[in-house]
C-alpha positions in Angstrom: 0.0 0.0 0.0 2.9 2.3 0.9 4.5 1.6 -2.5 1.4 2.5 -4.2 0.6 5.5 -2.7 4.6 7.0 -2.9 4.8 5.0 -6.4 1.6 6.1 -7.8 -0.4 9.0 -6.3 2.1 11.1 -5.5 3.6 11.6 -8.7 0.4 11.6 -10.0 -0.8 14.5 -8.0 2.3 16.4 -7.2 3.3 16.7 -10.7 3.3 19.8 -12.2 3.1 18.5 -15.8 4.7 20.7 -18.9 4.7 24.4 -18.8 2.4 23.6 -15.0 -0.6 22.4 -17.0 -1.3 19.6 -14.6 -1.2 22.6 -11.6 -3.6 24.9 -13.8 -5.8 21.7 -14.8 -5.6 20.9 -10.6 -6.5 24.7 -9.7 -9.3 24.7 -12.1 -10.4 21.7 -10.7 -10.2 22.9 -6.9 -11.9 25.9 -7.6 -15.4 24.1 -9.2 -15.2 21.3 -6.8 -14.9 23.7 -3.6 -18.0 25.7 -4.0 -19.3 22.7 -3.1 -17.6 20.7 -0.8 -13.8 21.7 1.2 -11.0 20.6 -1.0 -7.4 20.5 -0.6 -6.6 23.4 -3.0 -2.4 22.8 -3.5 0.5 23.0 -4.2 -0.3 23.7 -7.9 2.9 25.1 -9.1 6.4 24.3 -8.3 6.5 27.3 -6.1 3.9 26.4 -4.1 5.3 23.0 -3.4 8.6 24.5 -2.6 7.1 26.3 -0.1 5.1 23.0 1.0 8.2 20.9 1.7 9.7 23.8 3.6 6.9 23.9 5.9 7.0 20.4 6.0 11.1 20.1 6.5 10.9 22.8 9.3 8.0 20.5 10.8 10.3 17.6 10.7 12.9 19.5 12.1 10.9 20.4 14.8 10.5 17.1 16.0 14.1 16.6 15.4 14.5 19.5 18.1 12.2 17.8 20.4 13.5 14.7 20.0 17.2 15.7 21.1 15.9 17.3 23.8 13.9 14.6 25.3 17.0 12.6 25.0 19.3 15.1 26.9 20.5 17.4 23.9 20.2 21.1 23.2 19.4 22.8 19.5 19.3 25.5 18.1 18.3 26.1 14.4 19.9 28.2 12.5 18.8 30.5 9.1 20.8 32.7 7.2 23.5 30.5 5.9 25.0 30.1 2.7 22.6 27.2 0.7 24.9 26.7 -2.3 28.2 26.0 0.3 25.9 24.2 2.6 24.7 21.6 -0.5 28.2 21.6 -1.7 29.9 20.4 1.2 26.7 17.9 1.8 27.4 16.9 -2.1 23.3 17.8 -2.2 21.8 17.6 -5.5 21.7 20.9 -7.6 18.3 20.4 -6.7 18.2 20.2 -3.2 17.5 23.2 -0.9 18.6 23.2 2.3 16.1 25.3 4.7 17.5 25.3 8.1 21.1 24.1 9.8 20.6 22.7 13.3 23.4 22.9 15.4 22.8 20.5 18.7 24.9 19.2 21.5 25.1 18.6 25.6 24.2 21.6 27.8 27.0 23.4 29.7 26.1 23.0 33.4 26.6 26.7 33.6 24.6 27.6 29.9 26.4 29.8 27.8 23.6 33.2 28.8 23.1 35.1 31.9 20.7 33.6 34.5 17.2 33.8 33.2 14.7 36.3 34.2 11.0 35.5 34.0 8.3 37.7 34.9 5.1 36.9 36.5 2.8 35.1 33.9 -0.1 37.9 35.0 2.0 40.2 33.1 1.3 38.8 29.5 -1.6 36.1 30.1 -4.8 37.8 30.1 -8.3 35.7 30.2 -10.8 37.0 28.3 
């Protein structure tokens, strides 16, 4: 079943056909069907689905963050590097695009900040 669905559907409905036809064709699509029921109403051009798996990557990553910390580590992720270096020295694909490094070790026992300050939840929590 697995096989089918990654062998099958998803090509079948993440592909953006020549020239994004199949994304047009999809839209059009969306847009009849949803005035009558809730549809799902993308990614219908490559854009859109590069900005669906980098919504999905920094999900995963997420988990990746929690993970490490339930297991004793700390992370932090990081933005702002340099993608074409990063995918060099990962020997990434000229396709691949790197969204976030995540840097992750032990804790010092004395962190690396100041102590914290917190202020009293009242502060910022209001019920309404």
């Amino acid at each position: 079943m697995v096989k089918q669905y990654y062998g099958l559907l998803v090509p079948l409905v993440y592909n953006q056909g020549p020239l994004d036809s199949f994304g047009r064709m999809r839209r059009g699509l969306a847009g009849i069907s949803s005035r009558v029921r809730a549809v799902p109403r993308g990614p219908c051009s490559l854009e859109e689905m590069r900005l669906w798996a980098t919504k999905s990557t920094a999900l995963a990553a997420e988990n990746f963050m929690l993970a490490l910390r339930a297991y004793g580590f700390d992370s932090c992720p990081m933005e702002g590097f340099d993608e074409r270096r990063v995918a060099r020295l990962l020997k990434l694909s000229r396709h691949a695009l790197p969204i976030m490094v995540i840097g992750a070790g032990e804790r010092a026992p004395d962190g690396v900040y100041f102590p914290r300050i917190r202020f009293a939840r009242e502060r910022f929590v209001h019920t309404v």
